[in-house]
N, C-alpha and C positions, 0 to 999 in steps of 0.2 A: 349106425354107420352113415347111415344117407342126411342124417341132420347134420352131424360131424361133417360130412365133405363139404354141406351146403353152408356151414357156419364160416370155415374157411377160402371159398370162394369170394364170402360175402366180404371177408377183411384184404382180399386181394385185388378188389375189382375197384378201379379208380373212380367209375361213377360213384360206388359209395363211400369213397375217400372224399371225391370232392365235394357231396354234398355235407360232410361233413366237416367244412371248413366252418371258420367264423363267418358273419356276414359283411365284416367289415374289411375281412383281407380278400374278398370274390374281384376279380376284374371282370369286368363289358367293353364289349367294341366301343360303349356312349360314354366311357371314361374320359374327359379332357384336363391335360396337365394343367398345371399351375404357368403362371411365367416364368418359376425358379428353375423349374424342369426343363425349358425350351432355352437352347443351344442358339442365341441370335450371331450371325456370322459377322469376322471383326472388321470388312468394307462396309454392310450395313448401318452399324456401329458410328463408324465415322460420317458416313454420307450424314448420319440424322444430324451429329453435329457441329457439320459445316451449312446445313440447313439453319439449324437453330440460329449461328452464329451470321450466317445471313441475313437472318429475320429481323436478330437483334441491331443490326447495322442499318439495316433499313430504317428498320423503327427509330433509331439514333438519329440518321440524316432528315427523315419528315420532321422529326422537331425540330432541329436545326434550322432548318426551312422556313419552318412555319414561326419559330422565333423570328428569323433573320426578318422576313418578309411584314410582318409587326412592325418592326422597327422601321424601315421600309418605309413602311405606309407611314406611322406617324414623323418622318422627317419631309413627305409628300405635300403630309397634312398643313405641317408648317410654313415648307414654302409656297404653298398655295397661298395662307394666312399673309403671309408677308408683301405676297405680289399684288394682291386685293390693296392690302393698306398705302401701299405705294402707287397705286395706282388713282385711289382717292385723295391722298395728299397731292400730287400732282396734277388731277382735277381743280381741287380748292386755294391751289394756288394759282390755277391759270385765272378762276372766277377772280381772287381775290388779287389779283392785278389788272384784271379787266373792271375791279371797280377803283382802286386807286387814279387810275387814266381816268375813267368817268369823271371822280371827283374831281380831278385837275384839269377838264375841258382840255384833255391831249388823247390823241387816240392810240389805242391797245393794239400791240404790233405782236402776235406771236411769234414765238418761234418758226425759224423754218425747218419744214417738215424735211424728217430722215430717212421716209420709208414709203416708195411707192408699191402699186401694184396694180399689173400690166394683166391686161386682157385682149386677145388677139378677136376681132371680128371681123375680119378677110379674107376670103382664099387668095389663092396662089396666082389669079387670073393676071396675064400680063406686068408680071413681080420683077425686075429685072435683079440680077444677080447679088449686087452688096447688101438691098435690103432681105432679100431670103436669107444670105449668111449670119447676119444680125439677127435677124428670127430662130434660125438655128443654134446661136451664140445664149439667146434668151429664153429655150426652150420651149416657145411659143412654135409646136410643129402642126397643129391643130387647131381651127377658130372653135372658141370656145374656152381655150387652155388658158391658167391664169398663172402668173406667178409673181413671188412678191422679192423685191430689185432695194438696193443700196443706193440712197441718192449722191450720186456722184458725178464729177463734169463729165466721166467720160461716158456716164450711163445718160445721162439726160444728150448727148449728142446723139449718141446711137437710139434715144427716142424719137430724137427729133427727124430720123430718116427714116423711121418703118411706122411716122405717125399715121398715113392713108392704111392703115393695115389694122390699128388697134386702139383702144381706150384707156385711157391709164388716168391715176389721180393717187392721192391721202387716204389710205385706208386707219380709220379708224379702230379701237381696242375690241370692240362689240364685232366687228368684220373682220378680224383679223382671230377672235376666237370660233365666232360660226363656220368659217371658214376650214380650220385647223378639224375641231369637231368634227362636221357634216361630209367634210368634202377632202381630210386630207388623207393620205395615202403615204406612204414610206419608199427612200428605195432601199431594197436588202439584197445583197447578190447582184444585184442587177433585175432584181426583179419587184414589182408594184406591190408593198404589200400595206393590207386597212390599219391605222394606228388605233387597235382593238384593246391593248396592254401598255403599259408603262415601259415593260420588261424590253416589248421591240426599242421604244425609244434609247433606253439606257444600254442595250447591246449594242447600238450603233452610235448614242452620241454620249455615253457614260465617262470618257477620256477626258472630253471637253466641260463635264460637271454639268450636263443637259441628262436629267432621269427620268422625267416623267413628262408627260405632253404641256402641262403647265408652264417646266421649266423653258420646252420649245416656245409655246405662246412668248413667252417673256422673251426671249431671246431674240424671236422675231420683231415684236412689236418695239422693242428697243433700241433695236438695228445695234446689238452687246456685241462681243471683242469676238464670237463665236459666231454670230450673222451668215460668213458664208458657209460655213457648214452646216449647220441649221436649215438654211433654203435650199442647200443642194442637197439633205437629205430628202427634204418632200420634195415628192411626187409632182410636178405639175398641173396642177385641178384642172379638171374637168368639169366647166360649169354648164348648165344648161342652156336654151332659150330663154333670154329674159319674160316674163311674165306678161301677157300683150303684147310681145314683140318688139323688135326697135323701132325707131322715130322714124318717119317716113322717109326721111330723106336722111338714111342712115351714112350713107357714105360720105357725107357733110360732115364738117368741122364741129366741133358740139357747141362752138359760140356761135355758129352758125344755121345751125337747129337740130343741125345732124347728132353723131355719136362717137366721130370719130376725134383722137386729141386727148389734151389732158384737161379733164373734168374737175380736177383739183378733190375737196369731200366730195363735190356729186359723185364719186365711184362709189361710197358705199351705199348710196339709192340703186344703181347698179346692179353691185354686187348681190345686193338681198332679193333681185329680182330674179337673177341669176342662180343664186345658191338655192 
């Protein structure tokens, strides 16, 4: 009787039901579904991909970019190429007419120059009014400020009244790039900024077909159809004390030993003193 109740007990009691499962149908707390079992909610869903769809577009424009800017570069590369070679033909042809005159016992008349550049070494001491407004006209607010001017009657008058004030002469290609380089600055906004990138140039003078600091050089030095927007982009330079100082008798006329006047090339001895 007593086995009997305990046989019956034993088929009704769950513990030994459950261990008498299989082993492969037992669940654990340490069970983890698959990802076919898990329910991902349908905002999730979408965030991921307008994510994805983001990344992809990202990724899309860096190429674009990085193509465009390739291309960029190698038409930089060119115009550089071509400004050099223009540069030396028009060297070789100054030599080679300075030897034609040779040969012919007549002398070699250059061209007259297109392009000055003015550097103020005065202050303000006892300035009377028209020549500070011409200073201000010329954005020489600062001794030491340089900038580079259109040779024109009505520029050469207005040099001729703020001459006790400044130095001016022919700047040459080699000063006219050290210059650009070392010492030039941007205006953007209204505000001073280093010509570090191509990118600032061509923001600001891309309209006019000026992209890269080369294509400025060139524009400058050519006194091109684009000239005054090119020099009222740059900054004003800021050059230093010339190297040794000035001539003693600096307030003097430069034909007269001084530094003041138009030095004609002697500005770019000057200049490199300066820069």
């Amino acid at each position: 009787m007593f086995e009997a109740l305990s046989d019956e007990r034993s088929r009704k009691s769950p513990r030994s039901s459950y261990h008498g499962l299989p082993a492969h149908r037992l669940k654990t707390s340490f069970d983890v579904p698959t990802n076919d079992q898990i329910l991902v909610p349908e905002t999730l869903l979408k965030k991921r991909k307008s994510q994805e769809k983001a990344r992809a577009e990202r990724t899309d424009a860096i190429e674009k970019k990085k193509a465009a800017n390739k291309e960029k570069r190698q038409v930089i590369f060119k115009r550089a190429e071509k400004y050099v070679q223009e540069y030396r033909d028009a060297e070789r042809e100054k030599i080679r007419l300075h030897r034609v005159a040779k040969a012919e016992d007549s002398a070699f008349v250059p061209a007259e120059a297109k392009l000055i550049f003015v550097v103020r070494i005065k202050g303000i001491n006892k300035m009377p009014p028209k020549p500070r407004k011409i200073l201000q006209l010329l954005r020489l607010l600062q001794i030491n400020n340089g900038v580079f001017v259109k040779v024109t009657k009505a520029i050469t008058e207005m040099l001729k009244v703020v001459e006790p004030w400044i130095a001016y002469g022919y700047p040459n290609l080699k000063t006219v790039k050290e210059l650009v380089y070392k010492r030039g600055y941007g205006k953007v906004n209204k505000q001073r900024v280093a010509l570090t990138d191509n990118a600032i140039v061509e923001e600001n003078l891309g309209k006019y077909g000026i992209v890269c600091v080369e294509d400025l050089i060139h524009e400058i030095y050519t006194v091109g159809p684009n000239f005054k927007q090119a020099s009222n982009f740059l900054w004003p330079f800021k050059l230093s004390n010339p190297t040794g100082g000035f001539r003693p008798r600096k307030f003097k006329h430069f034909i007269e030993g001084g530094d003041l006047g138009n030095r004609e090339e002697a500005i770019n001895a000057l200049v490199r003193q300066m820069n």
